[in-house]
FITIVEX-51968 format. One record per residue (C-alpha): residue in one letter; residue number from 1; x, y, z. Coordinates in Angstrom, 2 decimals. Each point is the difference from the previous one (the first is absolute). Last residue first. Layout:
<dovexs>
 res   n      c1      c2      c3
   A NUM       X       Y       Z
...
</dovexs>
This chain:
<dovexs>
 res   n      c1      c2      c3
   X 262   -5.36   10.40   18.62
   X 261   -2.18    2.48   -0.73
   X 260   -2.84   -2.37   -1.28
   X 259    0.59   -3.06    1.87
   X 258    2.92   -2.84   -0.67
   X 257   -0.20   -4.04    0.20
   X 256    2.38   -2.63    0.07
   X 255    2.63    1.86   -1.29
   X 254    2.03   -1.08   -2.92
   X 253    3.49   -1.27    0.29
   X 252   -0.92   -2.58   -2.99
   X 251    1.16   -3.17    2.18
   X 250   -1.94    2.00    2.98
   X 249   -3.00    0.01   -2.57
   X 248    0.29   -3.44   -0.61
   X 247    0.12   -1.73    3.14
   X 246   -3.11    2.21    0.76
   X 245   -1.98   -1.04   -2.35
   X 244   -3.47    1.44    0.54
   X 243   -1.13    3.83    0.83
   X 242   -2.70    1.43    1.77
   X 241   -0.69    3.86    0.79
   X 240    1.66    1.50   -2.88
   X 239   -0.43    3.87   -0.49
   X 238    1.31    1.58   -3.18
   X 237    3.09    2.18   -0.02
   X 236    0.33    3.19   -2.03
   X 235    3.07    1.12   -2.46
   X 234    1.62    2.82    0.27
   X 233    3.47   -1.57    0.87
   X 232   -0.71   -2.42   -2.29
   X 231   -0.13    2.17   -3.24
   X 230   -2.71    0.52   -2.33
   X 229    0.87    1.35   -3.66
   X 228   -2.79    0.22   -2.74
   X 227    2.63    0.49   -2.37
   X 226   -0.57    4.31   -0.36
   X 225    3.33    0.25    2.25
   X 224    2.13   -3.32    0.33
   X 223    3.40    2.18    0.40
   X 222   -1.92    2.12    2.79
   X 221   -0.76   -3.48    2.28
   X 220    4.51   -0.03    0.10
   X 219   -0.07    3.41    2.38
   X 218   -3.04   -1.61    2.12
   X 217    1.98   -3.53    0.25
   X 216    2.95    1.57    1.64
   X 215   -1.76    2.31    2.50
   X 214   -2.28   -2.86    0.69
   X 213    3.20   -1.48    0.97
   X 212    1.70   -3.13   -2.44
   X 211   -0.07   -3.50    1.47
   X 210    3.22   -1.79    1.36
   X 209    1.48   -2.73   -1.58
   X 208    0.00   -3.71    1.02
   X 207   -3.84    0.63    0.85
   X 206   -2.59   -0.79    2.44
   X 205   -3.23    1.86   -1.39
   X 204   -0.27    4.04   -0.76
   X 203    2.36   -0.89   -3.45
   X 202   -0.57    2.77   -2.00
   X 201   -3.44    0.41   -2.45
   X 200   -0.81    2.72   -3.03
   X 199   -3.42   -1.94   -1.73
   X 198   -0.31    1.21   -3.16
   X 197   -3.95   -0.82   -1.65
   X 196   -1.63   -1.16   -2.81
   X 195    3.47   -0.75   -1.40
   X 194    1.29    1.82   -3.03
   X 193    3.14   -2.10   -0.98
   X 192    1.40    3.24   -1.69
   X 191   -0.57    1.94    2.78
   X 190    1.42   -2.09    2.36
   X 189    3.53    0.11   -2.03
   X 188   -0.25    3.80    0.56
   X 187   -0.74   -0.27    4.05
   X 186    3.26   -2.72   -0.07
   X 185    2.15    2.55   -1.64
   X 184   -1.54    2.86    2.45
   X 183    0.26   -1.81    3.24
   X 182    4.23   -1.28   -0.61
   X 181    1.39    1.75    3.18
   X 180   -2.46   -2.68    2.13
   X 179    1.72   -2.68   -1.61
   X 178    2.39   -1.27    2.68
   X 177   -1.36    1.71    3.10
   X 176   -3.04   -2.29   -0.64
   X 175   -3.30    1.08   -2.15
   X 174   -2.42   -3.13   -0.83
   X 173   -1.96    1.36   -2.96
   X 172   -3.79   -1.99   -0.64
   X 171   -1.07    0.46   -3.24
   X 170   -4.05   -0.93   -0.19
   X 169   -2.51   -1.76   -2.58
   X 168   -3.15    0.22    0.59
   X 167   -2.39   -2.93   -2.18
   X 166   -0.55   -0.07   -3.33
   X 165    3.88   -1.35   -0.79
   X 164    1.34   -0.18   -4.04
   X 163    1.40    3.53   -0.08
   X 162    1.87    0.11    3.55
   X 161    0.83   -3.60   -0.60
   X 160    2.11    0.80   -2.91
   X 159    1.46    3.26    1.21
   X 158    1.14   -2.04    3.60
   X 157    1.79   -2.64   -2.03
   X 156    1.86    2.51   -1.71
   X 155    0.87    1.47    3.35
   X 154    1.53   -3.55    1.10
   X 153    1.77   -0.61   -3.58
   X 152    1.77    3.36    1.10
   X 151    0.59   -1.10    3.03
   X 150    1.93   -2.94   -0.75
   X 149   -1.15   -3.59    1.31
   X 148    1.86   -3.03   -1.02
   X 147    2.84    0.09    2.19
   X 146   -2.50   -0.23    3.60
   X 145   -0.42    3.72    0.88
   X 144    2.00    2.44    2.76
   X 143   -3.08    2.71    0.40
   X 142    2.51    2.46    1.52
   X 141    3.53   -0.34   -1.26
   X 140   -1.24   -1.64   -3.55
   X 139   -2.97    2.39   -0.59
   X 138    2.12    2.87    0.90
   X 137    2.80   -1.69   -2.61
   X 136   -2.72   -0.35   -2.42
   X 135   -1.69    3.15   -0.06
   X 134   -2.37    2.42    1.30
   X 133   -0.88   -2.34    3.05
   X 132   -2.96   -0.91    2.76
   X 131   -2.57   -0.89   -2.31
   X 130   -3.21   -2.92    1.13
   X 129   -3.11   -1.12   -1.23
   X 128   -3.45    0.18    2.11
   X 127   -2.67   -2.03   -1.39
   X 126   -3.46    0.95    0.65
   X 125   -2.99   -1.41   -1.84
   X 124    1.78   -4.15   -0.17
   X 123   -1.03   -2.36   -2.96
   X 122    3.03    1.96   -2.18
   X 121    2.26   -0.81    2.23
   X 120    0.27   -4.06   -1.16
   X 119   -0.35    1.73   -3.67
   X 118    3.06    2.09    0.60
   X 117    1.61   -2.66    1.74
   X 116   -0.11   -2.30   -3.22
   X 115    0.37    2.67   -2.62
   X 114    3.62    0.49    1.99
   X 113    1.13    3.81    0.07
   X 112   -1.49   -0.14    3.41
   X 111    2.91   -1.98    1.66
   X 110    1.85    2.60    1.25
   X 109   -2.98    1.70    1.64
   X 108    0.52   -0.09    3.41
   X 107   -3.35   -0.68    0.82
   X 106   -2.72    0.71    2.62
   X 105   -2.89   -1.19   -1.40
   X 104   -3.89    0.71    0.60
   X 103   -3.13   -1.56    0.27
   X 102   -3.78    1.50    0.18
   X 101   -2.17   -1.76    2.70
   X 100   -2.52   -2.67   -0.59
   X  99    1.97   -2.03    2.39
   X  98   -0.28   -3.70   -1.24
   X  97   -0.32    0.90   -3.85
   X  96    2.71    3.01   -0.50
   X  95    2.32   -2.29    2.17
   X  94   -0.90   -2.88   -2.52
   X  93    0.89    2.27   -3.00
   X  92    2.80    1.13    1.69
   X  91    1.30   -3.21    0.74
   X  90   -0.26   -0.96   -4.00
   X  89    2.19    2.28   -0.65
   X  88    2.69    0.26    2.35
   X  87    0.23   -3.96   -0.97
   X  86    3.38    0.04   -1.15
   X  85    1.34    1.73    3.17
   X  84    3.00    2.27   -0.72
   X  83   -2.69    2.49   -0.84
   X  82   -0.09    0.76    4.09
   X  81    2.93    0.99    0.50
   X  80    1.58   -1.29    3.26
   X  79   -1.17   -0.79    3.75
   X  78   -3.22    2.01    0.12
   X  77   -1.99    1.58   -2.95
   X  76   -3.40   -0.68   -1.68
   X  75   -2.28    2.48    1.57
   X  74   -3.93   -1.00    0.86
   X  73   -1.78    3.78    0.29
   X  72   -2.31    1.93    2.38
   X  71   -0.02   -2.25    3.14
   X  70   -1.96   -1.63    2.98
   X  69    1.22   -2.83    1.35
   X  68   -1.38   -3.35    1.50
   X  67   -2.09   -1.58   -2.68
   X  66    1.99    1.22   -2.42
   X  65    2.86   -2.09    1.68
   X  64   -1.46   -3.45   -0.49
   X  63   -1.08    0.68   -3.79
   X  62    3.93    1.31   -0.36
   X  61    1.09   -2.65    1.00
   X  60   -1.60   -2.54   -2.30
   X  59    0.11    1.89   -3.23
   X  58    4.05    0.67    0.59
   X  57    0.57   -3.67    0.94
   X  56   -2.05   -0.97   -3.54
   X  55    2.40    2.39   -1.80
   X  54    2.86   -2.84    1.39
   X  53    2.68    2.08    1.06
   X  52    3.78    0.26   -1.05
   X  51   -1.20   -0.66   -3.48
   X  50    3.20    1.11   -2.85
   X  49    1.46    3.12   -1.86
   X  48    3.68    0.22   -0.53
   X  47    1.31    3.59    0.14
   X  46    2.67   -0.69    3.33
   X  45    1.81    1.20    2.90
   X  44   -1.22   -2.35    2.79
   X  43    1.26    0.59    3.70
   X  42   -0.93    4.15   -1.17
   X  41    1.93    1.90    2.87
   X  40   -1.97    1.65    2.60
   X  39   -3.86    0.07    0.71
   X  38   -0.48    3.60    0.18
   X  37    1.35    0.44   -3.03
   X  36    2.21    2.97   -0.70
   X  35    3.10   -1.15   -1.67
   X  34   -2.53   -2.13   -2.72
   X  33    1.08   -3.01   -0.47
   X  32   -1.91   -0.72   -3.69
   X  31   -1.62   -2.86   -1.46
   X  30   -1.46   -1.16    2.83
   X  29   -0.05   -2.94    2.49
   X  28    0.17    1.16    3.69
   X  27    1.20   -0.93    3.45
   X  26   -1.15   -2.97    2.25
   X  25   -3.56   -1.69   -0.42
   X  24   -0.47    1.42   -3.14
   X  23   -3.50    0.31   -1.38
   X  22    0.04    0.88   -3.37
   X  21   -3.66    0.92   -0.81
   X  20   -0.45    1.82    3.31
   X  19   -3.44    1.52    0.12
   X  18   -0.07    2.88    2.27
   X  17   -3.57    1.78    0.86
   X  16    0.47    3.98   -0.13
   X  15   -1.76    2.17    2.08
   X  14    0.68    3.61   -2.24
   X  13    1.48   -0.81   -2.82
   X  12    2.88    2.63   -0.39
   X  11    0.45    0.63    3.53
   X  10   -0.23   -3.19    0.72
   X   9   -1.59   -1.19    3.51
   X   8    0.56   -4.02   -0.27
   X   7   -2.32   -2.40   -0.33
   X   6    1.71   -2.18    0.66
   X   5    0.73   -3.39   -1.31
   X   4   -0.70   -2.49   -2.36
   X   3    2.73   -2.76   -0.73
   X   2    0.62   -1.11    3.51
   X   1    2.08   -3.43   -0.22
</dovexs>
C-alpha cells in the first residue's frame, strides 16, 4: 500500500509531495461523485469519518521518502476526501514534524461545517476548498453529493472556517460545459466566502467530460476580477527530477514527472 507519493508538478503548489489519507486500492470513497473526477465514479458515497491509515504509516513513509525527493509542500489528497479520515488531524501534525515542510488540503468541502473537520484543517497552512455551483440543482447535476450534504450548508461551512483558519485559505472552481454559463453567480458566492485566493481550474487530466479552452476559461477569469484570480491555463510548472510511488500516481492519472514548459 503506497500512501506517500509524488511529488507531483502542481501548478498551484509547485512540487507537491502526495499523502493519501484514504488509500483505496480500487475506486474512491468521498462524499461527493463529482462528473469530472479523474478517478471515475465515487465506489463509496458517504459523510462517515473513520482510520483508513494508521498516522504511524504516514510518519514512517514519509521519513523514507524525504530522504529521496525533493519538494515544496506535503498535500493531503489521493483516492477520496481527505477529511473523511478521522485522524486528518493528527497526520498533519506528524507530516508537519517528519518533513518540516508547510501542509496543505485539497478538500471538497462538504464536510467543513463540522467543528470536528474544521479543527482537523485547522493544523494545515494551505487548505484549498472547493465551488463549482450557484445553486442546488447545479450542485446536484455536477458535484452529485451523498443525501446529507446541501450546498448551502457546504458554503456555510466555508464562511466559518474562512474566519477561524490562520493559515491560506483558497476557492478552487472546476468549470465543465455544464456550469461554465453560471461564472458570475458562482464569482458572487466567492466573494462572500473571501478566500485568500480563487483558483479558476478545468479538467486538463483524464476526464469523463471534456475541459474548457483557454478561450473558455479566459472569458469566465473576468467574473472573478479584483479576487486574486489565477487560472490553470496560466499557471507555471515546477521541475521534478525524482518521484516515488509509482503505483499510485498512475492510480491518480498523474504524470510521473513534468519540466518547466511542459
Amino acid at each position: 500500500m503506497e500512501i506517500v507519493y509524488g511529488p507531483v508538478s502542481s501548478w498551484r503548489l509547485g512540487r507537491s509531495l502526495g499523502v493519501d489519507l484514504i488509500c483505496q486500492e480500487k475506486g474512491k470513497v468521498c462524499s461527493l461523485d463529482c462528473i469530472y473526477c479523474s478517478l471515475g465514479k465515487t465506489t463509496e458515497l458517504t459523510t462517515k469519518r473513520r482510520i483508513f491509515v494508521p498516522t504511524e504509516r504516514v510518519a514512517l513513509e514519509l521519513r523514507e521518502v524525504m530522504k529521496e525527493v525533493e519538494a515544496d509542500v506535503v498535500t493531503f489528497s489521493g483516492t477520496g476526501e481527505p477529511t473523511l479520515a478521522l485522524n486528518l488531524g493528527e497526520a498533519i501534525k506528524v507530516a508537519k514534524e517528519v518533513s518540516g515542510l508547510p501542509i496543505a488540503v485539497l478538500t471538497n468541502s462538504s464536510l467543513m461545517n463540522w467543528e470536528d473537520v474544521r479543527r482537523d484543517l485547522a493544523q494545515a497552512d494551505i487548505v484549498i476548498g472547493e465551488l463549482d455551483a450557484p445553486n442546488e440543482e447545479i450542485f446536484k447535476r455536477i458535484n452529485r453529493p451523498h443525501k446529507g450534504i446541501h450546498l448551502a450548508y457546504t458554503i456555510e461551512g466555508m464562511k466559518k472556517f474562512r474566519e477561524e483558519f490562520k493559515g491560506k485559505f483558497s476557492l478552487e472552481a472546476m468549470f465543465v460545459p455544464e456550469n461554465k454559463d453560471f461564472s458570475k453567480e458562482i464569482a458572487a458566492i466567492a466573494r462572500t466566502i473571501k478566500p485568500d485566493e480563487v483558483q479558476i481550474n478545468t479538467p486538463l487530466r483524464q476526464s469523463p467530460v471534456r475541459p474548457l479552452t483557454p478561450e473558455e476559461l479566459g472569458e469566465i477569469e473576468k467574473d472573478f476580477k479584483g479576487m486574486n484570480a489565477c487560472s490553470v491555463y496560466e499557471a507555471k510548472k515546477a521541475e521534478v527530477k525524482k518521484v516515488v510511488g509509482l503505483k499510485k500516481l498512475k492510480q491518480l492519472k498523474r504524470p510521473k514527472a513534468r519540466k518547466v514548459g511542459s
